[in-house]
C-alpha positions in Angstrom: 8.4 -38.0 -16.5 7.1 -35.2 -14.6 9.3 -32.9 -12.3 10.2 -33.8 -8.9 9.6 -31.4 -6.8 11.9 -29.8 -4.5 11.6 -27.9 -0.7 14.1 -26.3 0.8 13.5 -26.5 4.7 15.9 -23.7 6.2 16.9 -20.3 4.5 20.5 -19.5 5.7 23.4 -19.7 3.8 23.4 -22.8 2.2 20.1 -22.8 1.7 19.8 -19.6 -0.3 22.6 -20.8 -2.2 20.8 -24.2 -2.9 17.3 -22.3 -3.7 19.4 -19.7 -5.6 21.0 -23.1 -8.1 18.0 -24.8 -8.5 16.4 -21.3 -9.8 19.2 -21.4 -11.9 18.0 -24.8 -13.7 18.1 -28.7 -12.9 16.8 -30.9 -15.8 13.2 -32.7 -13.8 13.5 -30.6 -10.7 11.2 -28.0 -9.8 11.6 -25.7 -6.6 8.0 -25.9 -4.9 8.5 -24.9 -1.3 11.1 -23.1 1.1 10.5 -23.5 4.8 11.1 -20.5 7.4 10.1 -19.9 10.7 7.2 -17.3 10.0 5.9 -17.6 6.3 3.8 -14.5 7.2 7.3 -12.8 6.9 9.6 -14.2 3.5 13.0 -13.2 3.4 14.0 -11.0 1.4 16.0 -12.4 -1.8 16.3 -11.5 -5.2 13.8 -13.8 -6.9 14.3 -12.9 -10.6 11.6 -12.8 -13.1 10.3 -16.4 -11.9 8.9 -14.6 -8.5 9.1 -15.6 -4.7 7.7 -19.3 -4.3 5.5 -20.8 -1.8 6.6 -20.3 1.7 5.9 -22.8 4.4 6.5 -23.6 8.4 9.4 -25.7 8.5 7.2 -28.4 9.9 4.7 -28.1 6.8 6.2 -29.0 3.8 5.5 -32.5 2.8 2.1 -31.8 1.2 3.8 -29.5 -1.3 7.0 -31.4 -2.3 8.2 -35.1 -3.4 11.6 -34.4 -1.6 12.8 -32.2 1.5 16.4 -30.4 1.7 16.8 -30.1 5.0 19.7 -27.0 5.6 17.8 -26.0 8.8 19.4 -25.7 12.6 20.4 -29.4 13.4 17.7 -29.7 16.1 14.6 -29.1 13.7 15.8 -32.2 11.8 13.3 -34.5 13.0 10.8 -32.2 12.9 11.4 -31.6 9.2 12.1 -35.0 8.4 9.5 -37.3 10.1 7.0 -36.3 8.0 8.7 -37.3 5.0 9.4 -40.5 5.8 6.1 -41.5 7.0 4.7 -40.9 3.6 7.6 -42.5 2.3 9.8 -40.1 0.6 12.6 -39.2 0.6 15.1 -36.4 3.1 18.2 -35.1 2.0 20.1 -34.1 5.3 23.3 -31.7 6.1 22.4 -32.8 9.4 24.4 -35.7 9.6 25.3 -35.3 13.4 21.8 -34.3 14.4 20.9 -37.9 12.3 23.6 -39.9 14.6 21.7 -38.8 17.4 18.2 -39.8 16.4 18.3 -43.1 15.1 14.8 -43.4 15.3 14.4 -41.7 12.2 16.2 -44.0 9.9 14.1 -46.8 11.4 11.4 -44.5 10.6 12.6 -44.4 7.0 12.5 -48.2 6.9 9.3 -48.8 8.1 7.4 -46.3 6.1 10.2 -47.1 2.5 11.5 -43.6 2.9 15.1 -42.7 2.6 17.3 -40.4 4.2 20.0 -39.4 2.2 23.3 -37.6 3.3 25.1 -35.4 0.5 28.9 -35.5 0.5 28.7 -31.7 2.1 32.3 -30.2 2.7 34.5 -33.6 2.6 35.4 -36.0 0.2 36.3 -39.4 -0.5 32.4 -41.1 0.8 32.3 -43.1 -2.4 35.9 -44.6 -1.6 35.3 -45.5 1.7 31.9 -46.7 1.1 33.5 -49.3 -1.1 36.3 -50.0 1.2 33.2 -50.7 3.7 32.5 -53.7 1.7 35.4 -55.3 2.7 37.0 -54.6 6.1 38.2 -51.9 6.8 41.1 -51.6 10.0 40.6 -48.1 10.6 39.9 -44.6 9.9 41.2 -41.3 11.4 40.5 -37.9 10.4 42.0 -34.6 11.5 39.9 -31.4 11.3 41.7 -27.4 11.4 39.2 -24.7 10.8 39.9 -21.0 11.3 38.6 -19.5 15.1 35.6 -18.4 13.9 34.5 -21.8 12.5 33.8 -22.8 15.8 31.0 -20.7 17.1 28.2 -21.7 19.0 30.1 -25.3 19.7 28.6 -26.7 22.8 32.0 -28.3 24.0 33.4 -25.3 23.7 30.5 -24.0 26.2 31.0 -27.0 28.5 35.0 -26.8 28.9 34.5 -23.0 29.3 36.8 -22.6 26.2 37.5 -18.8 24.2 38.4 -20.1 21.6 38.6 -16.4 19.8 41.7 -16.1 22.3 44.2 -18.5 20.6 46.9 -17.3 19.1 48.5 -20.3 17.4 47.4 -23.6 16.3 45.1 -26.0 19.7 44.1 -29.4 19.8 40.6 -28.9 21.0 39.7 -32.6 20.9 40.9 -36.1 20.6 38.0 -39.0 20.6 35.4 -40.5 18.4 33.1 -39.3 16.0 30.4 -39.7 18.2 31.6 -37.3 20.5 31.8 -35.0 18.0 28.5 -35.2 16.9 27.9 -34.1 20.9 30.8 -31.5 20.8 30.2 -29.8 18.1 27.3 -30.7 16.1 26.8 -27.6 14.0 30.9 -27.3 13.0 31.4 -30.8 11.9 29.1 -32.7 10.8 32.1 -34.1 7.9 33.0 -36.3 10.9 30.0 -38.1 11.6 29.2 -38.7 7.4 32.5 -40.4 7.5 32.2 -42.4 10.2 28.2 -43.1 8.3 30.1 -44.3 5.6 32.9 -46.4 7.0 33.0 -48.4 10.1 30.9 -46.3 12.8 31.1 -43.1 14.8 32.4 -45.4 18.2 35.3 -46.6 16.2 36.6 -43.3 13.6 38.9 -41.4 15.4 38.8 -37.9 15.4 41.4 -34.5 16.0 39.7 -31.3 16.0 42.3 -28.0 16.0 41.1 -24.4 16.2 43.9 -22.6 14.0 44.5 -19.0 14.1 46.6 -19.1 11.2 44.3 -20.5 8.5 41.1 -18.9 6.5 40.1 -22.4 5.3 38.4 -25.8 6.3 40.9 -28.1 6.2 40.1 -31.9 6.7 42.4 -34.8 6.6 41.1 -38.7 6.5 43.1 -41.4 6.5 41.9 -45.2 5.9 43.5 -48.8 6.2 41.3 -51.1 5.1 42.0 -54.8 2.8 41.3 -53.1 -0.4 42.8 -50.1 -0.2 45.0 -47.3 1.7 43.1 -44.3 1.7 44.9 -40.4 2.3 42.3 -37.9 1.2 42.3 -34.0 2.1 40.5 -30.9 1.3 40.6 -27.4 2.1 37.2 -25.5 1.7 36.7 -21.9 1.1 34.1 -21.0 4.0 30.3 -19.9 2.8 29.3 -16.8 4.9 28.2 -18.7 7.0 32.0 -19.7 8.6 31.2 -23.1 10.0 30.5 -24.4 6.9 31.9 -24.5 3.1 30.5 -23.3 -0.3 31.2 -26.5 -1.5 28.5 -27.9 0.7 25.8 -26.8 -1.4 26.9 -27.9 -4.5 27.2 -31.1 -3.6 23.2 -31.3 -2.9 22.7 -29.8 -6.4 25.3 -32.7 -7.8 22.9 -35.3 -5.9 20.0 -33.0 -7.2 21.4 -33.7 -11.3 21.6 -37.5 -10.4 18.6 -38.3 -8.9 17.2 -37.9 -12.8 20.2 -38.1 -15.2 20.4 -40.3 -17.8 24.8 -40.9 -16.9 25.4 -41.0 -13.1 28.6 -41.5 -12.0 30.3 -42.5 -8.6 28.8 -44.9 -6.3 
């Protein structure tokens, strides 16, 4: 079989990290194409003996790859994705609360036999509830704590006229639904809305967010009821440099990266 080739749309954090792993070595995958804002202009990045590779607008990608990672700002999403699914491939997304917000993109995906996929990113426990999906589930809450700075450039905090960098012990910022979330704060958690993807809906998973002065790490607690199973599920991450967002996030495109072609794949 021939490699698949990979672009990585977006070149922040997790994206050099992703670019940086797959340079590294993934059996049948090939880096092709990285998308930035001005190609005239690359980054600057230590490419190794392999050299820089093709640089792209984000928008211009889908000519050079079979598959699109999409780690850009959440409100280029369609514009990075749409492309790929109207010629029927395939868009991993970190996006997943700029995806709740767009529908019109997974019906795009099923009209044109693409496919959106969304990567575990910073939480745990998808598979589980997937499965508990199947059945019925009776609910799911999570509670969210991330450190001060884990919360910057959140629009609620904006529209509530909230300093967040003010607090001096732990703050319920909000109670409601994952869908709210995805409104509130769609940069700083989008583990809410891939949770509520995979279980029963962003209208019915109930969300707490706290801003916590006292911690250095994403913390995130879920807990299910459901008919097959009672579900209680947390995980701290060590923040990337970019603070909204874990280093665990990009590995967990590179583990869907080593499944799309391995021989043994485990988990649902």
């Amino acid at each position: 079989m021939r490699e698949t080739k990979v672009g990585v749309a977006g070149f922040g954090a997790i994206g050099r990290s992703i670019v940086s792993r797959i340079r590294q070595g993934i059996d049948g995958i090939e880096l092709s194409v990285v998308g930035i804002r001005n190609p005239e202009a690359p980054p600057e990045f230590d490419w190794g003996n392999q050299g820089p590779p093709r640089f792209e607008t984000l928008e211009n990608l889908e000519q050079h790859c079979d598959i699109v990672i999409e780690c850009a700002p959440a409100a280029l999403l369609s514009a990075v994705a749409t492309p790929f699914l109207k010629a029927g491939k395939k868009v991993v997304t970190l996006s997943s609360s700029a995806l709740l917000l767009q529908p019109e993109l997974i019906e795009l995906a099923r009209q044109h036999n693409g496919q959106i996929l969304v990567p575990s990113g910073a939480i745990l426990g998808l598979d589980a509830i997937l499965a508990a999906a199947e059945g019925k589930i009776e609910s799911v809450k999570m509670i969210s704590r991330k450190p001060l700075r884990g919360f910057a450039g959140a629009p609620y905090l904006a529209t509530h006229n909230i300093d967040v960098m003010s607090f001096t012990e732990p703050t319920l910022l909000f109670s409601g639904s994952a869908r709210e979330v995805a409104i509130g704060f769609p940069a700083n958690l989008n583990v809410a809305v891939s949770v509520s993807l995979a279980g029963i809906g962003p209208d019915k998973t109930s969300l707490e967010v706290w801003a916590d002065p006292t911690i250095d790490h994403n913390i995130h607690r879920i807990e299910v009821v459901s008919d097959s199973a009672l579900l209680s599920m947390q995980i701290q991450n060590i923040p990337s440099t970019n603070p909204k967002t874990g280093l665990i996030t990009a590995q967990s495109v590179i583990a869907l990266l080593r499944k799309l072609r391995a021989p043994l794949s485990v988990g649902t």
